[in-house]
N, CA, C and O of each residue as an XYZ file, in Angstrom:
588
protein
N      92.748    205.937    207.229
C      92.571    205.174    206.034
C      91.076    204.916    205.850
O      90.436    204.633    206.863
N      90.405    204.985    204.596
C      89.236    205.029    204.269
C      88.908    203.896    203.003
O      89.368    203.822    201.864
N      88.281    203.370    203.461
C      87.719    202.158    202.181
C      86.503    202.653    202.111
O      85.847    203.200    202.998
N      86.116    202.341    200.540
C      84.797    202.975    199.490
C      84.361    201.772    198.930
O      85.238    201.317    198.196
N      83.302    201.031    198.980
C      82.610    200.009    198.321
C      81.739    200.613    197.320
O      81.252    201.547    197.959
N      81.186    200.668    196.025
C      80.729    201.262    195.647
C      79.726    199.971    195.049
O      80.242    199.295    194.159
N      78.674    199.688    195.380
C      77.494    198.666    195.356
C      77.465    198.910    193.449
O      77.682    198.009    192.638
N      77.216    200.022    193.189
C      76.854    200.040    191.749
C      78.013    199.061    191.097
O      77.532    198.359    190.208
N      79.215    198.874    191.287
C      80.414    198.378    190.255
C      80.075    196.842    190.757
O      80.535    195.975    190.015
N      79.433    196.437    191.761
C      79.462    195.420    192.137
C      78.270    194.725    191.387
O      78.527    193.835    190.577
N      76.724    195.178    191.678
C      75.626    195.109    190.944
C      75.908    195.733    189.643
O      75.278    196.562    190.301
N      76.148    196.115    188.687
C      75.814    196.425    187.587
C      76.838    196.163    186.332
O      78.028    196.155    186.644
N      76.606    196.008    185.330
C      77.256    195.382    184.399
C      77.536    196.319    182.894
O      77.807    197.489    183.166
N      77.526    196.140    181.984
C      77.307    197.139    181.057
C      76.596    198.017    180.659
O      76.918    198.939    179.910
N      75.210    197.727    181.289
C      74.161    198.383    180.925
C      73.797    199.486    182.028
O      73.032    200.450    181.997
N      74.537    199.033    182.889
C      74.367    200.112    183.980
C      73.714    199.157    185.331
O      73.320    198.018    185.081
N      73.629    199.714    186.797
C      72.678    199.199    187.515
C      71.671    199.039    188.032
O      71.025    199.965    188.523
N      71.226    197.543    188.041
C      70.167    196.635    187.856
C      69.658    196.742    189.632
O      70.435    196.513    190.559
N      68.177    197.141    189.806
C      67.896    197.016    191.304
C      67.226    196.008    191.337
O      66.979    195.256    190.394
N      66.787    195.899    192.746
C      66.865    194.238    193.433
C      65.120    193.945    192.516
O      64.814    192.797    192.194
N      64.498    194.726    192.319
C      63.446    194.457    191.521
C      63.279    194.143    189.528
O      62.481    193.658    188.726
N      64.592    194.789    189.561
C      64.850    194.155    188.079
C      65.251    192.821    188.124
O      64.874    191.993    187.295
N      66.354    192.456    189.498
C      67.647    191.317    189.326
C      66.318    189.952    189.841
O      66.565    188.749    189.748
N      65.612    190.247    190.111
C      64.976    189.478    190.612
C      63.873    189.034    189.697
O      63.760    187.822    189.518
N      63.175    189.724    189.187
C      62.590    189.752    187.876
C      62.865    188.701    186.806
O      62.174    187.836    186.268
N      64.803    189.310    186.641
C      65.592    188.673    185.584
C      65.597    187.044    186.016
O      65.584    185.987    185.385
N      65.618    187.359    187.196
C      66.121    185.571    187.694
C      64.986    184.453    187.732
O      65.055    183.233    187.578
N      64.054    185.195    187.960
C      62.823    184.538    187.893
C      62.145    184.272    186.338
O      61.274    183.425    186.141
N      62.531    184.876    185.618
C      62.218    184.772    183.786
C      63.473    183.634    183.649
O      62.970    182.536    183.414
N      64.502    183.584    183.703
C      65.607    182.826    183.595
C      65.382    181.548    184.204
O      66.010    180.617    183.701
N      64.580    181.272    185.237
C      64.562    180.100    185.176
C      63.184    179.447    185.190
O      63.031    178.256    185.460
N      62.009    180.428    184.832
C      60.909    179.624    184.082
C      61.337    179.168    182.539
O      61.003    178.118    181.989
N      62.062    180.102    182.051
C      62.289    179.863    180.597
C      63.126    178.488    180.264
O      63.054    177.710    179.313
N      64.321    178.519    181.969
C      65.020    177.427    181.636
C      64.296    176.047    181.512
O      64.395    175.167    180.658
N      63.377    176.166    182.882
C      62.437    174.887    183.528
C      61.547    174.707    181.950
O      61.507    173.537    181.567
N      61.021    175.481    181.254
C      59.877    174.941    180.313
C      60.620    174.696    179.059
O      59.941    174.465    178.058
N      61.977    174.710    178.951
C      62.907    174.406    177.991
C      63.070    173.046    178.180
O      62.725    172.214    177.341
N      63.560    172.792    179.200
C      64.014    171.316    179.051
C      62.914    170.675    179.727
O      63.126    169.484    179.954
N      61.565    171.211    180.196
C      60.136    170.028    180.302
C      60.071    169.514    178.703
O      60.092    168.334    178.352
N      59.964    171.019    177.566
C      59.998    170.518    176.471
C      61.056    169.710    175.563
O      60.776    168.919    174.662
N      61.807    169.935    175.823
C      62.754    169.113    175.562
C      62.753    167.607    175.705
O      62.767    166.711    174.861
N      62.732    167.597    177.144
C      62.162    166.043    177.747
C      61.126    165.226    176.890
O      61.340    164.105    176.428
N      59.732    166.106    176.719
C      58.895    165.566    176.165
C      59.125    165.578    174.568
O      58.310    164.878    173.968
N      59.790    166.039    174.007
C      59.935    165.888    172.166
C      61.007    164.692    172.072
O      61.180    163.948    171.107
N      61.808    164.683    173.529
C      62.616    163.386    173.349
C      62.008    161.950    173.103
O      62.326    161.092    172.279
N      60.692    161.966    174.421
C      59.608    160.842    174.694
C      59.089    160.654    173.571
O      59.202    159.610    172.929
N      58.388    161.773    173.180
C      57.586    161.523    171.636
C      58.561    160.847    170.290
O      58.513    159.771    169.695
N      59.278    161.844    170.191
C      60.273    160.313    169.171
C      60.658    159.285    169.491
O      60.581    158.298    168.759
N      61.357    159.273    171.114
C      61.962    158.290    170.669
C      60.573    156.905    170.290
O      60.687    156.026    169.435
N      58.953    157.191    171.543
C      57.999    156.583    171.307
C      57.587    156.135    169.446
O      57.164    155.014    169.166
N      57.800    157.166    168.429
C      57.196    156.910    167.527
C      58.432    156.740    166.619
O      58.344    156.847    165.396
N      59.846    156.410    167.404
C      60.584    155.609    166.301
C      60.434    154.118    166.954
O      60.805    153.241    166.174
N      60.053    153.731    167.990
C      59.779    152.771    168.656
C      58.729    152.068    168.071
O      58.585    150.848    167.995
N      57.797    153.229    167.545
C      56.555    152.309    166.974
C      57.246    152.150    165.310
O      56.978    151.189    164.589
N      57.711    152.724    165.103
C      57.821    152.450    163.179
C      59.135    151.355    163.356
O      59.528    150.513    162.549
N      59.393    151.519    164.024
C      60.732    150.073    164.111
C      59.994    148.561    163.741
O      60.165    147.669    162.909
N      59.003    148.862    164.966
C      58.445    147.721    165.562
C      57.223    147.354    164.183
O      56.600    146.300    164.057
N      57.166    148.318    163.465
C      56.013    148.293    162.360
C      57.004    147.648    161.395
O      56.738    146.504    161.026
N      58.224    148.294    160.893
C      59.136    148.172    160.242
C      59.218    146.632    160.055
O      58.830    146.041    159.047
N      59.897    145.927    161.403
C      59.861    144.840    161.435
C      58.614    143.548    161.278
O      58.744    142.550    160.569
N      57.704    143.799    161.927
C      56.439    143.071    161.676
C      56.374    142.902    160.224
O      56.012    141.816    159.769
N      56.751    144.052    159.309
C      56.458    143.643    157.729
C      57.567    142.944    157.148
O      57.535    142.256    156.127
N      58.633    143.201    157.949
C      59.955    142.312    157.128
C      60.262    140.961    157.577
O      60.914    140.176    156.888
N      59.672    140.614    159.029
C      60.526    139.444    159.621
C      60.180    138.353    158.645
O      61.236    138.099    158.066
N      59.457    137.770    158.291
C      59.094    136.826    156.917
C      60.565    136.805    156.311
O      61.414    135.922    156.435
N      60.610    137.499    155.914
C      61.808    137.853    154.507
C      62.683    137.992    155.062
O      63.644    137.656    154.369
N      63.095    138.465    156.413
C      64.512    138.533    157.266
C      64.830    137.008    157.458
O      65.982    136.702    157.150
N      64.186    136.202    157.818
C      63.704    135.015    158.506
C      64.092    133.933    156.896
O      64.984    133.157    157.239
N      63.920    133.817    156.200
C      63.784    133.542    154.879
C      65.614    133.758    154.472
O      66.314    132.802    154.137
N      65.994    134.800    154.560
C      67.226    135.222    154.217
C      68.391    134.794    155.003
O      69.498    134.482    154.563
N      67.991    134.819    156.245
C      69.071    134.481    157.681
C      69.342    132.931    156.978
O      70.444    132.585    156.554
N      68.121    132.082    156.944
C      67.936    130.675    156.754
C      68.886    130.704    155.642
O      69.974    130.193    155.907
N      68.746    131.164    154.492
C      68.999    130.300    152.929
C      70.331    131.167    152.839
O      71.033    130.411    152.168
N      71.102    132.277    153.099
C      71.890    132.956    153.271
C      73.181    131.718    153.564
O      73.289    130.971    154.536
N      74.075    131.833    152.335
C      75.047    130.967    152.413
C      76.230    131.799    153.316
O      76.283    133.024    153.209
N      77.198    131.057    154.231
C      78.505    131.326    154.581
C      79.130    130.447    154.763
O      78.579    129.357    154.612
N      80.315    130.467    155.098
C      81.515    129.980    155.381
C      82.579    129.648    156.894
O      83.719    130.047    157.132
N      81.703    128.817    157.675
C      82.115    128.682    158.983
C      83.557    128.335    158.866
O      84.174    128.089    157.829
N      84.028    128.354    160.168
C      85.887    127.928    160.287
C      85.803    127.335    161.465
O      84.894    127.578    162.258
N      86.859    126.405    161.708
C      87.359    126.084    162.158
C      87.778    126.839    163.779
O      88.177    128.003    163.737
N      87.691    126.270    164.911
C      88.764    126.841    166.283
C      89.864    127.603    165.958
O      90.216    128.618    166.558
N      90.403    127.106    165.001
C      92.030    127.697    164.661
C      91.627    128.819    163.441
O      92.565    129.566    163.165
N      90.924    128.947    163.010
C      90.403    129.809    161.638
C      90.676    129.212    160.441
O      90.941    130.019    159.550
N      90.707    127.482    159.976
C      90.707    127.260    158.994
C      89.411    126.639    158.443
O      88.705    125.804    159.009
N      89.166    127.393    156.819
C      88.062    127.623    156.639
C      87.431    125.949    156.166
O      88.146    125.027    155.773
N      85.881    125.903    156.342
C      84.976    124.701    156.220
C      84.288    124.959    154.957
O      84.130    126.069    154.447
N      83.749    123.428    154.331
C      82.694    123.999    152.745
C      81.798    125.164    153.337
O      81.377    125.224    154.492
N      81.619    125.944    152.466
C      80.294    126.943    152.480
C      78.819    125.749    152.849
O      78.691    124.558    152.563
N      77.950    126.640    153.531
C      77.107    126.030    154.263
C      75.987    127.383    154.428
O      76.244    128.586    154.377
N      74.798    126.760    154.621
C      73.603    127.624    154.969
C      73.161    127.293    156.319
O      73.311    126.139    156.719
N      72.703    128.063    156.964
C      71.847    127.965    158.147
C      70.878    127.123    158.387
O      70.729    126.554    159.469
N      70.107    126.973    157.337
C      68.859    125.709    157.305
C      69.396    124.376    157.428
O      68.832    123.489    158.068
N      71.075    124.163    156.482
C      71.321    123.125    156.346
C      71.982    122.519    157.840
O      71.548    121.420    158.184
N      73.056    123.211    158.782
C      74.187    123.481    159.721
C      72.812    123.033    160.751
O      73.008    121.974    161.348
N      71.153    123.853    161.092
C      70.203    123.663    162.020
C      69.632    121.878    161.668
O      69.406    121.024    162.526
N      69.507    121.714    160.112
C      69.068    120.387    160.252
C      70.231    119.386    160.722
O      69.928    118.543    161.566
N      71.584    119.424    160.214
C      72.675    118.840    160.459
C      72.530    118.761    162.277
O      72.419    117.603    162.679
N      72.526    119.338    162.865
C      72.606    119.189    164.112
C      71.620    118.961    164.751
O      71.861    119.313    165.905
N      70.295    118.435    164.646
C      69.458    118.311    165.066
C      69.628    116.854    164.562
O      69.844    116.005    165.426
N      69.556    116.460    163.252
C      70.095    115.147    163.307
C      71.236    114.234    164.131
O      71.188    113.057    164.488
N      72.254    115.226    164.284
C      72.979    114.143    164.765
C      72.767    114.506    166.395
O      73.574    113.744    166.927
N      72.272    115.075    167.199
C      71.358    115.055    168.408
C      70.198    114.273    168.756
O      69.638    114.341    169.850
N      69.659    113.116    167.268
C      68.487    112.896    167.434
C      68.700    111.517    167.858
O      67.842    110.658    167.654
N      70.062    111.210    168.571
C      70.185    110.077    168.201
C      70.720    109.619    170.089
O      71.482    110.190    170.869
N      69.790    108.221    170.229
C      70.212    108.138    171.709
C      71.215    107.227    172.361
O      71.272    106.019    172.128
N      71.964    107.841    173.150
C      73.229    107.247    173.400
C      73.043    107.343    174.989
O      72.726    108.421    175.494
N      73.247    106.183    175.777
C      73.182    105.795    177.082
C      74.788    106.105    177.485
O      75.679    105.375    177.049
N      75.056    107.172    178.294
C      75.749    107.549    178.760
C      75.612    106.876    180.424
O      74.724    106.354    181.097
N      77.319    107.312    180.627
C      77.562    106.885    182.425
C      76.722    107.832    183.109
O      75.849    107.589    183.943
N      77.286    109.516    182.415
C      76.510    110.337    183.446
C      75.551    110.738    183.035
O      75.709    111.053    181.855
N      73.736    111.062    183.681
C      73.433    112.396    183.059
C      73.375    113.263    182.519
O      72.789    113.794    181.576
N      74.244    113.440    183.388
C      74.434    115.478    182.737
C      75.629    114.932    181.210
O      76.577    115.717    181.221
N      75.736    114.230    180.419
C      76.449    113.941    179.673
C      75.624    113.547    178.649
O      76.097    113.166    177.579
N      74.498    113.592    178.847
C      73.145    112.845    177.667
C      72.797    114.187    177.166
O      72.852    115.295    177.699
N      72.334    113.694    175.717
C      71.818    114.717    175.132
C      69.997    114.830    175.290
O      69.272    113.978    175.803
N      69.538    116.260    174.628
C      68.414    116.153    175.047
C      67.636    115.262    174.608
O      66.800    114.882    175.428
N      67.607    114.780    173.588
C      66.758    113.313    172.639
C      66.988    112.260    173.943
O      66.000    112.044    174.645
N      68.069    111.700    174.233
C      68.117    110.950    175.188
C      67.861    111.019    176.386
O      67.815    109.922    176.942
N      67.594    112.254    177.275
C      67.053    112.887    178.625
C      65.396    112.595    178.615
O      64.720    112.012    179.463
N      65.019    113.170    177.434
C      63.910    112.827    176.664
C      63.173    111.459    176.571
O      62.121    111.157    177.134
N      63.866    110.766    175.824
C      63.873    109.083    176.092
C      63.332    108.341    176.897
O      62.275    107.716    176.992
N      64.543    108.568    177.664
C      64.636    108.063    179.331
C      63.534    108.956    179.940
O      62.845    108.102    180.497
N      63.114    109.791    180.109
C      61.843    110.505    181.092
C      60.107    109.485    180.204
O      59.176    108.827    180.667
N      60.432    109.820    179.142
C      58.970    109.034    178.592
C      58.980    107.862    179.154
O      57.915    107.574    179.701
N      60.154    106.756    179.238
C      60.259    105.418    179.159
C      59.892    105.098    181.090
O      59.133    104.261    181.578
N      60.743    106.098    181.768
C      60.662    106.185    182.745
C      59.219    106.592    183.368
O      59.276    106.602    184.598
N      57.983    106.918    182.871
C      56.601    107.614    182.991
C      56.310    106.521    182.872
O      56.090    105.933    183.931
N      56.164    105.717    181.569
C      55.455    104.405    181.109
C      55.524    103.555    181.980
O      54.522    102.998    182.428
N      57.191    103.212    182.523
C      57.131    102.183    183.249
C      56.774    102.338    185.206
O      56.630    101.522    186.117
N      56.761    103.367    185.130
C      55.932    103.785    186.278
C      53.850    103.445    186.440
O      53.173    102.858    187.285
N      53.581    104.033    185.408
C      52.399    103.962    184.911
C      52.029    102.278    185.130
O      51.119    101.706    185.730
N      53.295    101.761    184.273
C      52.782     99.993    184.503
C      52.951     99.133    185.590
O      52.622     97.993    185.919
N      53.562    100.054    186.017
C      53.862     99.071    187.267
C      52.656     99.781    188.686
O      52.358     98.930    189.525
N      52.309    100.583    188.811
C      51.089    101.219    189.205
C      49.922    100.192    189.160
O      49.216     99.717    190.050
N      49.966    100.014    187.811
C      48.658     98.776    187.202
C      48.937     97.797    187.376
O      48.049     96.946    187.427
N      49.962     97.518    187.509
C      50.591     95.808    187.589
C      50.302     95.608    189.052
O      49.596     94.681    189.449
N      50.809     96.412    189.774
C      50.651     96.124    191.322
C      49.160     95.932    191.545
O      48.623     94.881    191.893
N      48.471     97.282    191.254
C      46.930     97.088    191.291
C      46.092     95.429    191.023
O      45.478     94.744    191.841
N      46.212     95.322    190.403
C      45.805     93.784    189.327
C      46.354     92.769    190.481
O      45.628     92.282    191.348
N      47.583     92.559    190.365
C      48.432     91.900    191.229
C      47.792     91.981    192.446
O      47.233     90.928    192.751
N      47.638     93.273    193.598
C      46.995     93.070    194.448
C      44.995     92.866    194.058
O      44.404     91.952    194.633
N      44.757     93.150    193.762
C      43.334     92.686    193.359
C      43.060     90.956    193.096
O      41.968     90.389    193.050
N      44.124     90.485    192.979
C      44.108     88.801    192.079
C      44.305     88.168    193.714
O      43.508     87.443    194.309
N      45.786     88.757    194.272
C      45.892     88.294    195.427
C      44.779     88.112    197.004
O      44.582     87.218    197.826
N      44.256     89.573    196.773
C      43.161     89.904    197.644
C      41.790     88.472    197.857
O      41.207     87.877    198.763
N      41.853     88.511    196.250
C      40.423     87.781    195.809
C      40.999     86.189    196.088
O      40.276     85.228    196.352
N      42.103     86.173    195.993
C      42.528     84.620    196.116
C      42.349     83.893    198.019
O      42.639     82.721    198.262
């Protein structure tokens, strides 16, 4: 019994067969072409996405005024937990509304239960009377000393 390998059916393709100085050739063009395909690629990606990055950022710098302006005075219609709907209302009005009724100080049991106006409050009031009593002692001991 005799087996026949025949290298050509193995190496060669339609065109006929390719020697180790063509296949090698081929492989080496095939993957500079691939490698400088997707370097370029890479880099036309960088470059846009860089100069949609910059016109965004340009984009915006000229609009925020007027975005800012619109968000504010831009009427809607808040709801309710359950989804039943509240008067129509603006943003300017809903930010002053709540800042008012935050502005207001209420001596709570706990801390962590005070709002910031009142955390606020209490830290100034708490500075001052530190401050005076600093001086008070001072004086106080100075009066005593001298006595």
């Amino acid at each position: 019994m005799k087996f026949e390998i025949d290298l050509n059916d193995i190496l060669g393709d339609e065109n006929g067969v390719e020697t180790l100085q063509e296949s090698v050739r081929r492989q080496i063009v095939y993957n500079l072409t691939t490698t400088i395909k997707q370097g370029i690629q890479k880099q036309i990606n960088q470059e846009t996405a860089r100069v949609i990055n910059e016109e965004m950022q340009t984009a915006l710098r000229s609009r925020m005024g007027a975005l800012i302006d619109d968000i504010m005075t831009a009427e809607y219609t808040p709801v309710t937990t359950y989804g039943d709907p509240r008067p129509p209302t603006t943003f300017r009005s809903e930010l002053i509304r709540s800042i008012t009724e935050n502005m207001v100080y209420k001596k709570t049991t706990f801390s962590n239960d005070a709002n910031a106006f009142t955390k606020a409050v209490d830290s100034l009031v708490s500075e001052q009377l530190k401050a005076f009593q600093a001086a008070f002692d001072k004086q106080v001991a100075a009066t005593f000393t001298a006595a």
